[in-house]
N, C-alpha and C positions, 0 to 999 in steps of 0.2 A: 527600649524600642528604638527603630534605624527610625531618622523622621525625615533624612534628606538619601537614604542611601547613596552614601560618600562617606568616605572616608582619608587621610591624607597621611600618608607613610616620608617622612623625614629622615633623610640619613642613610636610607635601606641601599644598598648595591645594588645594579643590576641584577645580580645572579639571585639576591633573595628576595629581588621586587617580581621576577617573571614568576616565582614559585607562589608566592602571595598572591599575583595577580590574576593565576591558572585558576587559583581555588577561591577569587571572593566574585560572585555578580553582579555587585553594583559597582558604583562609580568611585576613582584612585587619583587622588591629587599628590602627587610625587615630585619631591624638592630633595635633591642632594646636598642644597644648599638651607641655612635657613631661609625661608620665607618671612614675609610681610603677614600677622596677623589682625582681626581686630575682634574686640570681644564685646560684646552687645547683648543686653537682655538675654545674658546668660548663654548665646549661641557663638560660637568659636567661628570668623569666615578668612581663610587661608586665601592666598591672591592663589591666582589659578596659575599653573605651571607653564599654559601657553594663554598668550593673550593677556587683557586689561583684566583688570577689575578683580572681585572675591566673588568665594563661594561657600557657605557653609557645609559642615560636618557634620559627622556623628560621633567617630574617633580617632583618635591620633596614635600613629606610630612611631615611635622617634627611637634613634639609634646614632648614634653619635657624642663625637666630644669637637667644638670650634671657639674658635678665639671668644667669642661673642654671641654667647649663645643663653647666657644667665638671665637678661634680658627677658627671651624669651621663652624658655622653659617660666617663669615669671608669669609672664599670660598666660600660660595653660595651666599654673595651680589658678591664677583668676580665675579662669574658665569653669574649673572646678568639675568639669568632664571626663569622661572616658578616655583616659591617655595609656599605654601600654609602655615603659614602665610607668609607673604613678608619678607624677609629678612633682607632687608633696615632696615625694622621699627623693628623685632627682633635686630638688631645689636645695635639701641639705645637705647634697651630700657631693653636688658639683665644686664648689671649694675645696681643697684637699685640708687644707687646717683646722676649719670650722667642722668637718666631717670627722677629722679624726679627734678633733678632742670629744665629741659626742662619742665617739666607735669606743675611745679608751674608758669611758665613766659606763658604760657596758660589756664590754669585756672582761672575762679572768684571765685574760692574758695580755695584759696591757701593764705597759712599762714608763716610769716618768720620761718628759722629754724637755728639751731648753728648747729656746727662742731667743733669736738673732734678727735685730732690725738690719734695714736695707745701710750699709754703710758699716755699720758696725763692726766690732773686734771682739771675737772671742777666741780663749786658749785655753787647751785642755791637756790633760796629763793622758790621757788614752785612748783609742780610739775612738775615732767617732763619724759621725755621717749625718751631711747636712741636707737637706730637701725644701726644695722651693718650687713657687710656679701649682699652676690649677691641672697640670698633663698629667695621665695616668700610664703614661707607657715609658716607664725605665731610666727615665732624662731630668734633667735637675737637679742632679743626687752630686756630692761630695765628699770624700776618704779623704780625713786627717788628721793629726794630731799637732799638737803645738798650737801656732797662732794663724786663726785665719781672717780673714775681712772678709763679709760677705756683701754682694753685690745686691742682693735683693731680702727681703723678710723671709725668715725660711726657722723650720724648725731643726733642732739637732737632738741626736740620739747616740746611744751606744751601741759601736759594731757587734753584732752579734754575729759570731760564727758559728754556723749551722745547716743544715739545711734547708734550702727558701721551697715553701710550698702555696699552691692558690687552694683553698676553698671554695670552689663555685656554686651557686645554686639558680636554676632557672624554673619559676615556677614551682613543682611539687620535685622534680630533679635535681640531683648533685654530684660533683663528681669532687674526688683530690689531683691538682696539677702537680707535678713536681716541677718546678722553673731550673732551669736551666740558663748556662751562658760561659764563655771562654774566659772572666772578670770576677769579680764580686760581684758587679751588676748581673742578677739574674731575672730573666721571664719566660715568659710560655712561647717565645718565638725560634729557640732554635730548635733541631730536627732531635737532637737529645732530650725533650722534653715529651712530658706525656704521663701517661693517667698511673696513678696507684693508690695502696687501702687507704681507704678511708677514714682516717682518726677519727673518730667517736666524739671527744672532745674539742677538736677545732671543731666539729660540723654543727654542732649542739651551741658553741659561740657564734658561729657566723649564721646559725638560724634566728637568735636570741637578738642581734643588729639588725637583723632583717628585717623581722619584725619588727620591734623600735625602730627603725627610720619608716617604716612604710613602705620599706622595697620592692620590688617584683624579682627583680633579678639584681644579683649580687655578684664579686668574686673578692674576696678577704685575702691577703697574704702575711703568712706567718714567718717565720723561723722557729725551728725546732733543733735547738744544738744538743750536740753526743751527749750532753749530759740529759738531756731529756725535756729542757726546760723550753718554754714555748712563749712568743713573743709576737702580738700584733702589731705587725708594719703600716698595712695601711686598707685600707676600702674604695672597690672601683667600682660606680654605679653604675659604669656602663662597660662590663667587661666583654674582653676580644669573644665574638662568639664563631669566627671564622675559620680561626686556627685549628680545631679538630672538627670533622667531617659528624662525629656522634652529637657534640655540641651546636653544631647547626642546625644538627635537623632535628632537636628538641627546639630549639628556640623559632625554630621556621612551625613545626606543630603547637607550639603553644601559644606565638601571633594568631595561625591562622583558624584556633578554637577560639582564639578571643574576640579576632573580630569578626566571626561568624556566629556567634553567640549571640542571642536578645538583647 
C-alpha cells in the first residue's frame, strides 16, 4: 500500500524519467546523482531534489553504477522496502569479485580463477586476462603472458577464445546479446552487436544466479569457443538497458507495473 504517494527514481535519464513520469500520478523525487538518505522506523526519507530537507517514500528506483554508491545501496537493504532492482541482490553483487565468486559456486559453467594482490608479480606460461576495479563496462581488463605486476587486486583467468555473448533477463523477459568489438575486448556497444537464439543452457544458468542473488534484472556474459565449451565471465547487476530500443521498452513496462502496482 502507497502511504506517502512518492516515490524517488535514482539514476533514471531524462528520456526514461519523462516516460515514467507520463504514467505514475503521484509524487517523483529524481536524483541523477546519489542523494542524501535517512532511514527511520523503517520509512526511507530521500532529501528532496529541489530545496532543504527530506521527504519520505514509498519506492525506489535506482539505475545506475558510481564511485560511491555501496554505501548507499546499504541503506536501502536497511530499509528493507520496495526497491526496483532488490537491494539485497544489488548489495552482492555490486563488488565484482565477491559477485563472482558467488556467480562461479552457482554456475555449470564456471571455470577456476587466480588472484593477484595490488603490487604483486604474477607469470604465467599462457594466456591470460587480468580484471580489476567494481566497473562493469569493458575496462580494467588485461592480455598477457609472461610476467606481469599488477597495479591494483584483480583476478586472472584463462583467455578464452570464443565467442563473447550476454545473457539478459529483465523481469519475466530475456534476450541472447552477441558482444561485439574491433579487440578482444568485446560488449553490447558497437553497431555490430545485437540479438540472437537463445541457448537453452546459458539462460537456464543465468536464471538459476538470478534467482540465488535475488536479482530483478540481470545480464551474465559467457564465452562459448568453436569447440562448444562455455565459460562464465562475469555478472552485471545493473545491465545497459539503453543500447537496444526492445530492451528499453521492457524495462521502461516493467518499472512502470511495478511502481503502479499495490
Amino acid at each position: 500500500m502507497n502511504t506517502y504517494n512518492r516515490i524517488a527514481l535514482i539514476g533514471i535519464e531524462p528520456e526514461e524519467y519523462e516516460v515514467i513520469r507520463a504514467h505514475y500520478t503521484g509524487h517523483i523525487i529524481w536524483h541523477l546523482a546519489i542523494p542524501k538518505i535517512v532511514v527511520k522506523d523503517e520509512v526511507l526519507f530521500i532529501e528532496k531534489a529541489n530545496g532543504v530537507g527530506m521527504l519520505p517514500v514509498d519506492k525506489v528506483v535506482y539505475y545506475g553504477i558510481y564511485d560511491d554508491d555501496f554505501d548507499f545501496i546499504s541503506g536501502l537493504a536497511i530499509w528493507n522496502g520496495p526497491c526496483y532492482p532488490n537491494a539485497k541482490g544489488m548489495l552482492d553483487c555490486r563488488f565484482k569479485i565477491p559477485c563472482l565468486i558467488k556467480a562461479l559456486s552457482l554456475s555449470q559453467f564456471s571455470a577456476p580463477r587466480g588472484f593477484v594482490s595490488a603490487g604483486a608479480t604474477v607469470t604465467t606460461t599462457q594466456d591470460t586476462v587480468a580484471k580489476w576495479g567494481n566497473w562493469h563496462c569493458g575496462e580494467n581488463k588485461h592480455r598477457f603472458t609472461g610476467a606481469w605486476e599488477s597495479e591494483y587486486t584483480a583476478t586472472i583467468e584463462p583467455y578464452f577464445e570464443g565467442e563473447a555473448v550476454r545473457i539478459m533477463i529483465i523481469g519475466n523477459k530475456h534476450w541472447q546479446i552477441q558482444l561485439e568489438g574491433p579487440t578482444w575486448l568485446k560488449s553490447i556497444h558497437p553497431e555490430t552487436a545485437g540479438f540472437m537464439q537463445v541457448d537453452a543452457d546459458l539462460l537456464a544458468d543465468t536464471l538459476h544466479i538470478k534467482k540465488a542473488l535475488q536479482m530483478d534484472m540481470i545480464g551474465n556474459d559467457y564465452i562459448v569457443t568453436k569447440e562448444g565449451k562455455k565459460y562464465l565471465l562475469e555478472v552485471n547487476h545493473i545491465p545497459n538497458i539503453t543500447r537496444f530500443e526492445t530492451v528499453r521498452t521492457v524495462y521502461l513496462e516493467t518499472v512502470i507495473d511495478w511502481i503502479t502496482s499495490s
